[in-house]
N, C-alpha and C positions, 0 to 999 in steps of 0.2 A: 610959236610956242603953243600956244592956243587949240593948232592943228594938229599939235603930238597929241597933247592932252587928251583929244578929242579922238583920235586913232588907239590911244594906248585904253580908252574906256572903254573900244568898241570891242579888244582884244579881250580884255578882262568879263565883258560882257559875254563873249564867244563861249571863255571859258566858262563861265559859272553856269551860262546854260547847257553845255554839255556834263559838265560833274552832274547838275539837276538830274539831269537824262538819267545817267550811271547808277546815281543814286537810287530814283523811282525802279530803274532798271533789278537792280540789288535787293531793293524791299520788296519788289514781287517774285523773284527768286526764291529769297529768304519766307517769305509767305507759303509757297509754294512745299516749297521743301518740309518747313514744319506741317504743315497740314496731310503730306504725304506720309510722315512719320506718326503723327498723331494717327492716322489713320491705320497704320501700321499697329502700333502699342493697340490700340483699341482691339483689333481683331485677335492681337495674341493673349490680352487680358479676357475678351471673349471668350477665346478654346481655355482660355486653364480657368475662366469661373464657370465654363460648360462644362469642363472633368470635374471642378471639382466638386460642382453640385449634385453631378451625375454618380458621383462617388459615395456623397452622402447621401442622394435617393437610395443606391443598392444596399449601402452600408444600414439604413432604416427599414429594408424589406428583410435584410438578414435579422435586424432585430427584431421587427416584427412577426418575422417566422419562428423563431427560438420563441419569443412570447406564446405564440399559438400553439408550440410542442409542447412546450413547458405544462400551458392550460391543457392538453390534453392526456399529458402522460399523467399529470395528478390528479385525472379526471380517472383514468383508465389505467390504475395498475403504478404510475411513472414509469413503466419500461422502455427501454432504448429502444428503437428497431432496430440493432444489429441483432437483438437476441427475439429469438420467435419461442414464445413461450405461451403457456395457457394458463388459463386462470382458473386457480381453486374454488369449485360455487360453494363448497358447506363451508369451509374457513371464510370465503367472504362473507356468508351471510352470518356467519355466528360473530364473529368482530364487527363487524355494519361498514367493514372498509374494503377495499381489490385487494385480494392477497394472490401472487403469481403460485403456480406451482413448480418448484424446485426441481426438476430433474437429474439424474444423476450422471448424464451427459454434458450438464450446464457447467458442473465444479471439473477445475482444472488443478492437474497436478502437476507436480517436477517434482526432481530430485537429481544432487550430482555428488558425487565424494570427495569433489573438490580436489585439491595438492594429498590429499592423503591415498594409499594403497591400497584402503579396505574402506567398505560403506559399512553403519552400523546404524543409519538410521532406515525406519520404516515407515509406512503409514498405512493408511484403509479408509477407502472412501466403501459404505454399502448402505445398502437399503432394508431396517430390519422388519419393517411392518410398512404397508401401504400409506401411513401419515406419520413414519419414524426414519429420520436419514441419519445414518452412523456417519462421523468423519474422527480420525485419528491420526497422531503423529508423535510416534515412541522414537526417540534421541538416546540409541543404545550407548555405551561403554565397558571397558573391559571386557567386550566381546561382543556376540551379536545373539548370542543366547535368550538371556530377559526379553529385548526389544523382538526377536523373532517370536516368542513366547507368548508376548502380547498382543502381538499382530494375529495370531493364528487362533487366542483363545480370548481373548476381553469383552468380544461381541457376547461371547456365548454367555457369559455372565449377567450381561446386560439383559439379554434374554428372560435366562433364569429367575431374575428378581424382579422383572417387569411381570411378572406371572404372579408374583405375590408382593407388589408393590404398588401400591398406587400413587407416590410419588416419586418423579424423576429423581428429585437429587438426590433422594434413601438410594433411589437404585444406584444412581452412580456413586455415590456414597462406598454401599457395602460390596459393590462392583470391582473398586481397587484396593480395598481389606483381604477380598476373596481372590483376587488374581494374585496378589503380593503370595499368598497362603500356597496358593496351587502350585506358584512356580518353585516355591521351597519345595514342596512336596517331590514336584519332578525332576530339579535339581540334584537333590540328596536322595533321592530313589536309583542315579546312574553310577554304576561303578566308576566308568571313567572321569567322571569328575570329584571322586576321594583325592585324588594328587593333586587339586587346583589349587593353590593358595586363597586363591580369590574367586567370588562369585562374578556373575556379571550385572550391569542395572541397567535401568531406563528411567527416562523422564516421560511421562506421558500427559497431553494433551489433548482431550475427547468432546467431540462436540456431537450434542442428540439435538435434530433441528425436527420441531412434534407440528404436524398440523401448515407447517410451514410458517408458521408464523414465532413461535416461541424455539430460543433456545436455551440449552441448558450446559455449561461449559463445567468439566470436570477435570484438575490440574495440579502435579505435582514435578516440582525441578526445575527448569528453566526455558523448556521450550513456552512458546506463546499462543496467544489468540487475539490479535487484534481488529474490533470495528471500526471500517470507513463510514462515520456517519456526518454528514452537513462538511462536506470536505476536512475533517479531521478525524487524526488519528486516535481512536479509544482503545487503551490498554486493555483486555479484560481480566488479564492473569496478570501476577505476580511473580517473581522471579525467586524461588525460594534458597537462598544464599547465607552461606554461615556468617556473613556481614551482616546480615540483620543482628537487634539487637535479640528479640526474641528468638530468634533459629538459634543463636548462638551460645541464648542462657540455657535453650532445653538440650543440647549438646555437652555443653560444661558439668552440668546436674546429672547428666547421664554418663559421665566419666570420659566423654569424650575431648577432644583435644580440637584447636584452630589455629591454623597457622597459614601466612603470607605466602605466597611463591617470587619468581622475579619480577612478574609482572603484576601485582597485586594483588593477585584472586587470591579469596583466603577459601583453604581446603579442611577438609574434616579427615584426621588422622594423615594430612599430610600427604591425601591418595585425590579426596573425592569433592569436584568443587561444586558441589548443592548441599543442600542439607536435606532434603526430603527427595525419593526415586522409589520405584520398583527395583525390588532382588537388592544387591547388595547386601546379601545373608547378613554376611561377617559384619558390619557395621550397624543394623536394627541393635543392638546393642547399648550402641555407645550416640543414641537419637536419631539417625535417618531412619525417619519414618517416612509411610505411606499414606497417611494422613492427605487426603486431596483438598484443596481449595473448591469450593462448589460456585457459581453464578449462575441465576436466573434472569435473562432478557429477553423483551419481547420486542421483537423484528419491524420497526417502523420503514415500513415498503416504500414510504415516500418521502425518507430522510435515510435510507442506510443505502450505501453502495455494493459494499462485501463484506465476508469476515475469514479473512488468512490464519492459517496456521502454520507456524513455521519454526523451525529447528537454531540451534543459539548459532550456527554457523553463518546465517543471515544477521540475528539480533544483535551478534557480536560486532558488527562492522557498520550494521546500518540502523539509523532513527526508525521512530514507529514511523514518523511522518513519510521519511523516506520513502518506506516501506512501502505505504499507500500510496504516494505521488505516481512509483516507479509502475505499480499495478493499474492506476486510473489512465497510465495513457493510452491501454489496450484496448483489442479489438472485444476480447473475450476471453474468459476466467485460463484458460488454457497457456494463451498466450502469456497472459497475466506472473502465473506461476513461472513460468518458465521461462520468461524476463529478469523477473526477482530473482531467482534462483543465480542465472548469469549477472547479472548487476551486482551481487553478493562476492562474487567471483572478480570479477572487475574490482571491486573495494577491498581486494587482497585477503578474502577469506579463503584459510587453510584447512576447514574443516568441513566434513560432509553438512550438504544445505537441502534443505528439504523445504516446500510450502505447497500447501492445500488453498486455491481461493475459491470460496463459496460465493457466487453473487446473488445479489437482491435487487429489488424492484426500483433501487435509484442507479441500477449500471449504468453507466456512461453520463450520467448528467451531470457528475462532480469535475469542476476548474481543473483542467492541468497545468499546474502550475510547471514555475523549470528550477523551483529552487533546490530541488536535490540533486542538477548537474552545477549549480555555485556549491555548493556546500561541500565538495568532495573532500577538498582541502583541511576544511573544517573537522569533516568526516575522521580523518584520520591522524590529526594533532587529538583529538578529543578520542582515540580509539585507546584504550588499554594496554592492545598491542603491541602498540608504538609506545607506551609509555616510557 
């Protein structure tokens, strides 16, 4: 018995020194194995905190290059280098700041007729004195008459009373009293237009940029002038509409009439949706007048981007903000216009679209943002024309 005993410990013994084995055996495996994986993780956590430190080194040199441009463009004008431009020495030195000089190569234009069969808007970009740039943009109707009219003779006016004015906005002033005057004149001087029932009009929107640095915004009807300054959009003009309360009491008082159409523009005599234009014979009567809205602003080179002018066939469909977002993501004023213009188009405008973009000394430093490709939607629940 004794001898089992002692044979069946020596079995049991056998065994627990081999399991010991298997065991030790297993722990250096297992040993093994994680330290091979540890060493693994470590070198992958190496490569991506190598990218991604690497990332944020490059990511701080781009910031600290934009710092550096930043400091030098508002050192030096703030101009882009997309745009090679020179700088004005007597306007710099008589303001004590860089003022660029404006070129008339620099301002971009477009224009399209958009879904309609006939164009009837116009404009004029010119240069009328060596420190005077003319931009214009006449939004004709009932014909092309007026707005051809004005294109062809407004400068000369502007001229005229700059010679016995010494202030801009008299000029501009007595500028659209005397063109409104002229075109009656020529109007009712052609026989073939005794059979017309109707005249023709225009909205006009004039900009005198003096010196390069000041401008002087002259404006009646609905087209616009708006500034990109400090990435937002500055109205400069007013929309003169027989929904005002005052457009609509000096219409009333003047025996004119105002009424809704189906999509809520309220029209004067049922024809004409402003309350103030050029020509429009027949109606000077009954309150569309020629009466301009005048502004004086001076040009901060190192907070304004541009200043657009553009016809209601853009204004109609798109925000000011828009307006500017769509033009700040250009190369140059050119491209600018002629984006807007199509982008107007794209937003289901039917009517001819016209825009002038004059740029200034903060081109291309303003955010592009991308909130006027979300807002589309918005765009056009909020548009009139859908109303």
């Amino acid at each position: 018995m004794l001898r089992k005993f002692l044979q069946l410990g020596q079995r049991e013994g056998v065994l627990l020194s081999r399991s010991s084995q298997k065991g030790t055996e297993w722990n250096r495996n297992s040993q093994h194995l994680f330290i091979n994986n540890q060493n693994l993780i470590s070198r992958q956590l190496s490569v991506y905190v190598d990218s991604h430190l690497d990332s944020l080194e490059t990511e701080r040199k781009k910031s600290l290059s934009r710092r550096n441009r930043s400091r030098d463009f508002d050192t030096f004008g703030t101009w882009d280098t997309r745009i090679d431009v020179q700088i004005d020495e007597d306007a710099s030195l008589k303001t004590g700041t860089i003022v660029p000089d404006i070129d008339l190569n620099m301002i971009g234009t477009f224009t399209n007729q958009g879904r309609r069969t006939y164009q009837e808007d116009r404009f004029v970009v010119k240069r009328l004195q060596s420190d005077l740039v003319y931009c214009a943009v006449f939004d004709g109707h009932g014909g092309t008459k007026c707005a051809e009219y004005c294109k062809d003779h407004f400068h000369t006016y502007i001229t005229h009373f700059m010679a016995r004015e010494t202030s801009l906005t008299k000029v501009l002033e007595k500028s659209f009293f005397e063109v409104n005057k002229s075109f009656a004149r020529w109007f009712n001087s052609k026989k073939e237009h005794k059979n017309e029932q109707f005249s023709s009009g225009t909205t006009a929107t004039v900009c005198l940029i003096q010196n390069n640095y000041m401008m002087y915004i002259g404006h009646c009807g609905d087209s616009r002038a708006i500034l990109y300054r400090d990435n937002k959009a500055r109205r400069l003009t007013r929309d003169h509409c027989a929904s005002d309360p005052e457009e609509k009491k000096r219409i009333l008082d003047s025996g004119g009439n105002v009424t809704s159409d189906s999509i809520g523009r309220c029209l004067v005599n049922g024809r004409l949706c402003m309350s103030r234009s050029i020509g429009d014979l027949e109606l000077k009567e009954t309150g569309v007048i020629c009466e301009p809205d005048i502004k004086q602003v001076k040009i901060k080179h190192g907070k304004d981007g541009f200043l657009v002018l553009t016809t209601d066939g853009i204004n109609f469909v798109m925000q000011d903000q828009e307006v500017v977002d769509c033009i700040n993501r250009c190369e140059n004023a050119s491209e600018g216009a002629a984006r807007l213009v199509d982008q107007a188009l794209l937003y289901c405008c039917e009517d001819n679209a016209t825009a002038i973009v004059i740029p200034f000394g903060s081109w291309g430093k303003g955010e592009s943002g991308s909130a006027m490709f979300y807002s589309f939607g918005r765009s056009m629940a909020g548009s009139s024309r859908f109303g």
